[in-house]
Structures are given as C-alpha cells and as structure tokens.
TIFIMAR-708176 format. One line per field, with one value per residue (C-alpha): residue number from 0; residue in one letter; x, y, z. Coordinates in nm, 2 decimals, padded with zeros to 4 digits, always signed. Layout:
<atoms>
drenti (NUM;...)
lolum (A;...)
px (X;...)
py (Y;...)
pz (Z;...)
</atoms>
This chain:
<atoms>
drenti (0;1;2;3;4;5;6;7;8;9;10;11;12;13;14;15;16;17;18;19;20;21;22;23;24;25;26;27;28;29;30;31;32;33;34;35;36;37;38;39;40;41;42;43;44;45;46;47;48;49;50;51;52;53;54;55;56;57;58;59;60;61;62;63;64;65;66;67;68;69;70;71;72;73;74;75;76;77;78;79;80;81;82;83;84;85;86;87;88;89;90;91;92;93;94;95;96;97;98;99;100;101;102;103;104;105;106;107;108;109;110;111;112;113;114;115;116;117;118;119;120;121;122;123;124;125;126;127;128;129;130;131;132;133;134;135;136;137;138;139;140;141;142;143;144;145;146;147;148;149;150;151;152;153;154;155;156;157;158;159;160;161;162;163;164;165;166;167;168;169;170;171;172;173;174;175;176;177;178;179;180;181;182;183;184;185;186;187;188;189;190;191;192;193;194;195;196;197;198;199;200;201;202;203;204;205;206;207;208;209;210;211;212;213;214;215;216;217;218;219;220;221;222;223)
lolum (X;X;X;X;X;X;X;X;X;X;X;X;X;X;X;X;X;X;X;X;X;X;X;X;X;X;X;X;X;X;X;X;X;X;X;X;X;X;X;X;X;X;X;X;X;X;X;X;X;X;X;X;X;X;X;X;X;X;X;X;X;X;X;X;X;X;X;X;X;X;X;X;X;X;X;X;X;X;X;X;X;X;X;X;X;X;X;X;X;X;X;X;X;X;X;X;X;X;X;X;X;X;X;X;X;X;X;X;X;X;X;X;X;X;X;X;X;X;X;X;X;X;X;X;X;X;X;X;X;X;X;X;X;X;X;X;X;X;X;X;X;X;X;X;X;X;X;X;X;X;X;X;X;X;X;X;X;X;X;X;X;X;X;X;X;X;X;X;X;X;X;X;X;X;X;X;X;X;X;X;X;X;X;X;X;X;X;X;X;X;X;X;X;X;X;X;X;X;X;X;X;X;X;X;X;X;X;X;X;X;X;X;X;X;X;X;X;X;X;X;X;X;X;X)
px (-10.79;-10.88;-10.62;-10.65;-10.87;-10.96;-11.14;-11.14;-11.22;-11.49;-11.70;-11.97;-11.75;-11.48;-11.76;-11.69;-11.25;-11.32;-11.50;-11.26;-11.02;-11.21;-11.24;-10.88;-10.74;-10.67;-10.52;-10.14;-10.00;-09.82;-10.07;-10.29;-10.29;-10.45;-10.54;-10.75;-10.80;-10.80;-10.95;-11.31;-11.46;-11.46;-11.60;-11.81;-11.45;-11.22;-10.98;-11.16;-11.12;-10.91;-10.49;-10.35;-10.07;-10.28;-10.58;-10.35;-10.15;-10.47;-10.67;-10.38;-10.35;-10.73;-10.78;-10.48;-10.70;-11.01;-10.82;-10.64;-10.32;-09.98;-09.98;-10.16;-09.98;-10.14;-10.25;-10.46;-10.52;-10.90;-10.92;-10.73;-10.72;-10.66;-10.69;-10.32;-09.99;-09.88;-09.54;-09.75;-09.95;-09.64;-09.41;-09.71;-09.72;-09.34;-09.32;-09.59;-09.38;-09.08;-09.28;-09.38;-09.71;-09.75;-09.54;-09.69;-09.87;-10.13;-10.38;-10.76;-10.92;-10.64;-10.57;-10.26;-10.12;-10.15;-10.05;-09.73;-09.66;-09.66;-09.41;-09.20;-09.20;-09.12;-08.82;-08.71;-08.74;-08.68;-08.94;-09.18;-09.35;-09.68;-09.73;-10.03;-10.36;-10.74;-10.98;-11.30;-11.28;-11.55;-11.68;-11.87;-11.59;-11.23;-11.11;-10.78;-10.65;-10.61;-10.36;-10.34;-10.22;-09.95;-09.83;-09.84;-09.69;-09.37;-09.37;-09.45;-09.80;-09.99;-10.40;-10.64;-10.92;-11.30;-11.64;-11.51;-11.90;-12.00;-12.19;-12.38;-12.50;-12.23;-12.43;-12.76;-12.95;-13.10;-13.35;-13.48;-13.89;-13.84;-13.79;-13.46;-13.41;-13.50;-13.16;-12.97;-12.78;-13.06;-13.32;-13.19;-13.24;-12.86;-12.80;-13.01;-12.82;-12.49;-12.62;-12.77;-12.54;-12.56;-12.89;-12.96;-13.15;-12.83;-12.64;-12.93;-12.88;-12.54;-12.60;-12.84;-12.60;-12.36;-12.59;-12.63;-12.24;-12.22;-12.49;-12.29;-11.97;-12.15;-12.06;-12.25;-12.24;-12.01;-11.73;-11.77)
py (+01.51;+01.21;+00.94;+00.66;+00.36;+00.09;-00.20;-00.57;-00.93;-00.98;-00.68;-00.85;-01.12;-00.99;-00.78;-00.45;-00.48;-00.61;-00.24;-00.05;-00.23;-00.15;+00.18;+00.24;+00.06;+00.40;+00.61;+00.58;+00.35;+00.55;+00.81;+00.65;+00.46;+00.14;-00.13;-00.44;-00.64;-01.04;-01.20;-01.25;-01.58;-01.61;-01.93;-02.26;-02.39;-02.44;-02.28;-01.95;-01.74;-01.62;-01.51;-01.86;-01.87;-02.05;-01.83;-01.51;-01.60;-01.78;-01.41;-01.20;-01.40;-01.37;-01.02;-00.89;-01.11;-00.93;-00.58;-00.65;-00.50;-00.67;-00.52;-00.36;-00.06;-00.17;-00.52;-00.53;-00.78;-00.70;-00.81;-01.06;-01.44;-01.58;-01.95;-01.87;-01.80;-01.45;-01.55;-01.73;-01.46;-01.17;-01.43;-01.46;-01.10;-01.08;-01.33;-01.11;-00.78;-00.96;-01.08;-00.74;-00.81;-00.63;-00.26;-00.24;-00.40;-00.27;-00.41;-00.32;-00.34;-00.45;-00.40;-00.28;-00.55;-00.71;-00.47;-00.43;-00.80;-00.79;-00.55;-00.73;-01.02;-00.86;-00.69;-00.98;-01.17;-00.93;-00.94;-00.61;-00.37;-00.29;+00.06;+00.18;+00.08;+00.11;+00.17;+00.32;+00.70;+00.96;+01.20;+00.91;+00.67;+00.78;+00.51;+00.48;+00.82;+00.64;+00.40;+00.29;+00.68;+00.68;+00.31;+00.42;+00.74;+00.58;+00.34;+00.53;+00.38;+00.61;+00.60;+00.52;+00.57;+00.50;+00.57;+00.93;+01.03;+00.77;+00.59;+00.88;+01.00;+01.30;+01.41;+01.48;+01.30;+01.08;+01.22;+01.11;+00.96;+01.01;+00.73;+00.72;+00.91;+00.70;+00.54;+00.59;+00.30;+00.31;+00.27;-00.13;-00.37;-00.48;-00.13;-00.06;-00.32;-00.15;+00.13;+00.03;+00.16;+00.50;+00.58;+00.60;+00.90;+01.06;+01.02;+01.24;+01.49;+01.54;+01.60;+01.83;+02.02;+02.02;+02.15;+02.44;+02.48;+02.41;+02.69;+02.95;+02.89;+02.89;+02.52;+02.20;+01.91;+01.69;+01.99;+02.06)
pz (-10.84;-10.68;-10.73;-10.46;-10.50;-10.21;-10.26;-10.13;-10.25;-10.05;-10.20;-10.40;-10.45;-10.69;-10.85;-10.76;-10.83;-11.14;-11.16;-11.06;-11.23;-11.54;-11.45;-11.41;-11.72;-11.96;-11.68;-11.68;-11.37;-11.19;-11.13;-10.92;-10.60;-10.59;-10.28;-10.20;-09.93;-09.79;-09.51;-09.52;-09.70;-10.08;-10.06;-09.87;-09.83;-09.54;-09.72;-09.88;-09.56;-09.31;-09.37;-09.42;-09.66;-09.89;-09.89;-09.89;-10.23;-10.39;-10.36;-10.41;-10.78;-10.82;-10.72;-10.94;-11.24;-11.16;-11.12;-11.45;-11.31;-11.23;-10.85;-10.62;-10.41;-10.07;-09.97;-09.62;-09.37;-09.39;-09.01;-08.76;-08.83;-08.46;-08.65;-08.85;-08.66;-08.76;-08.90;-09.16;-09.26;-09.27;-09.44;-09.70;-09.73;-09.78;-10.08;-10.23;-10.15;-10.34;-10.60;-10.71;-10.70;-10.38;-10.30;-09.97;-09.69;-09.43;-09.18;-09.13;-08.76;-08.56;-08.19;-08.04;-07.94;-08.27;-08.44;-08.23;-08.26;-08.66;-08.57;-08.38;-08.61;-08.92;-08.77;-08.59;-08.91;-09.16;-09.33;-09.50;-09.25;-09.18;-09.32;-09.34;-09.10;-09.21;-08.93;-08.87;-08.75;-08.70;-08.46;-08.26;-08.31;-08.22;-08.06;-08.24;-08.04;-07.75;-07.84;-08.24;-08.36;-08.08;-08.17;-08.60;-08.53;-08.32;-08.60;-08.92;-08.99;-09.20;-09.13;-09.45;-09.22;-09.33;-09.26;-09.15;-09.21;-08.98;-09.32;-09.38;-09.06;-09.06;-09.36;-09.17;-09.43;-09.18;-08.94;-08.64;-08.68;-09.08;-09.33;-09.46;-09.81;-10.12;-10.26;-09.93;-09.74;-09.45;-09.70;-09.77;-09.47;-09.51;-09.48;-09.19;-09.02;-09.08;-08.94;-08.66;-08.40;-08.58;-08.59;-08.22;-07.99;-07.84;-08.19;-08.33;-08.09;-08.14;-08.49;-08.48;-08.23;-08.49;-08.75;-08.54;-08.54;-08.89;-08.97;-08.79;-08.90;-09.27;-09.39;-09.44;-09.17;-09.38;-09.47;-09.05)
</atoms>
C-alpha cells in the first residue's frame, strides 16, 4: 500500500534517486507519489548550493535524469538560502511548475516568518504556492504546534513530516549504557552524530516511561 516516495539530490549524491528511480520504473505513474529535494551542495562550486535560480533549474534537470521520470509531484526547498532573494527562488519554482516538470512545490525546515513571506510573494506575484512543508516532528520535538500547523492550516499547507520516530529512538532499540544494535544508525560514527541530541539521560527516561504505557495498552513503542 505504500505509494509515496521522498528523496533529495544531496542523498549520496544522486545515488540513492537514481534508486528509487529505478525502483519505480514498472509501476504505472499515476499511482504513486514521488518528491525530491534542492538546496544543499552538489558540488566544490559556487554555484552547486543554495536556491539560486541557477542551482534550482540545473538540479531539477539532473535529478529528473537520475529519477528517469519527466516530473516529480513535490519539489522542496530542502532548507533556507538567506544568500538568494526569495522572489528568485519562487519565480524558479514557478517556471518549473509551468514547465511540467514540477506539479507542486514545498519547503523543508522553514520558520514562520519565511514561510509566510513565500506566501506573500507568490500571491502578490502570482506565482505557485507553497503546499506542503517537511519538518521534523516527534514526541521530543513538536515545535511546529506552536506556530508552523496554525500558519499551514490557515493557508492549506499539508505536513510531510519526518523522523516521527525520533531516528530510531521511538523504537526502544537503543538503550541506555548498551552499545547500539549491530546495523543500526547509532552503530556508524556519522550516525551517532545525527543522533546525538537523542540519545541523552532524560530522553531515556521518557522512553522507558513510555514502554511502560505501551506494555499496558498491549502495543509496541513505535505503534504508541
């Protein structure tokens, strides 16, 4: 049943759409959503980062190449560029949207205010909405409640949130004093890294609070 499919450039540099494109290529089209992202650096060069016009359209071509497909449904702004006006970056997004290479566009890790100001741009300029905004959600990080879910739902943003496990931690695989399991993300330096501000003494307590819950109510941690 699952049919929705996110990746982004910057994952192993192209490696892992050109998976998923492969992945995808004997399922019929329309039966699947399918998004990617631009931002981070895809390159040593001035011009393989950020949301320029430039590096937008250059990764847009090269990530529908390595995806094998004519569009992608959603096309994120992986994060902020402060270094490119924002009329730049939405009108880039628009000529994609018109193109048909994009149907829709979303953002990933942007504030309020930011968002709010796409929004005012593309409406005062007519150009395609923000849709849809990626950010990271769990039970130790909800800090889109406050303000982001009240600012989408006025607008009609939709969430495609991740890390809703908190990158593994909601899991209870990973103990407190124990090595981390064999094969796990905590298990490879990079991974430990990510994790860092995860895998601290009062996040463990809350999970094994939880397991409690979970025991009780006769489901595992991550289906709590």
């Amino acid at each position: 049943g699952i049919n929705f499919f996110d990746t982004a450039n910057v994952y192993r540099r192209g490696e892992a759409e050109k998976v998923v494109g492969k992945a995808l290529k004997d399922f019929p089209r329309e039966s699947y959503v399918l998004a990617t992202k631009v931002f981070w650096p895809m390159g040593k060069g001035v011009n393989d980062r950020g949301l320029s016009r430039k590096h937008i359209i250059e990764q847009a071509n090269a990530s529908l190449k390595r995806l094998n497909h004519d569009y992608v449904d959603l096309y994120y702004a992986h994060r902020y560029d402060p270094e490119t006006p924002l009329d730049e970056t939405l009108r880039a997004f628009d000529d994609l949207v018109n193109q048909g290479k994009v149907l829709y566009i979303g953002v990933s890790e942007w504030t309020p205010a930011q968002i709010a100001e796409a929004l005012h741009l593309a409406d005062k300029n007519l150009l395609d909405r923000i849709v849809v905004n990626q950010p990271v959600y769990n039970m130790f990080n909800r800090y889109i409640e406050e303000e982001i879910i009240p600012l989408s739902e006025a607008h009609g943003i939709g969430q495609v949130v991740f890390s809703p496990l908190a990158q593994g931690m909601l899991t209870g695989k990973y103990k407190k004093g124990a090595p981390a399991p064999a094969g796990s993300r905590a298990a490879d330096e990079n991974g430990r890294k990510m994790l860092a501000r995860y895998l601290t003494d009062e996040n463990f307590e809350r999970v094994a609070q939880l397991e409690k819950v979970a025991k009780t109510l006769g489901v595992t941690l991550a289906q709590l």
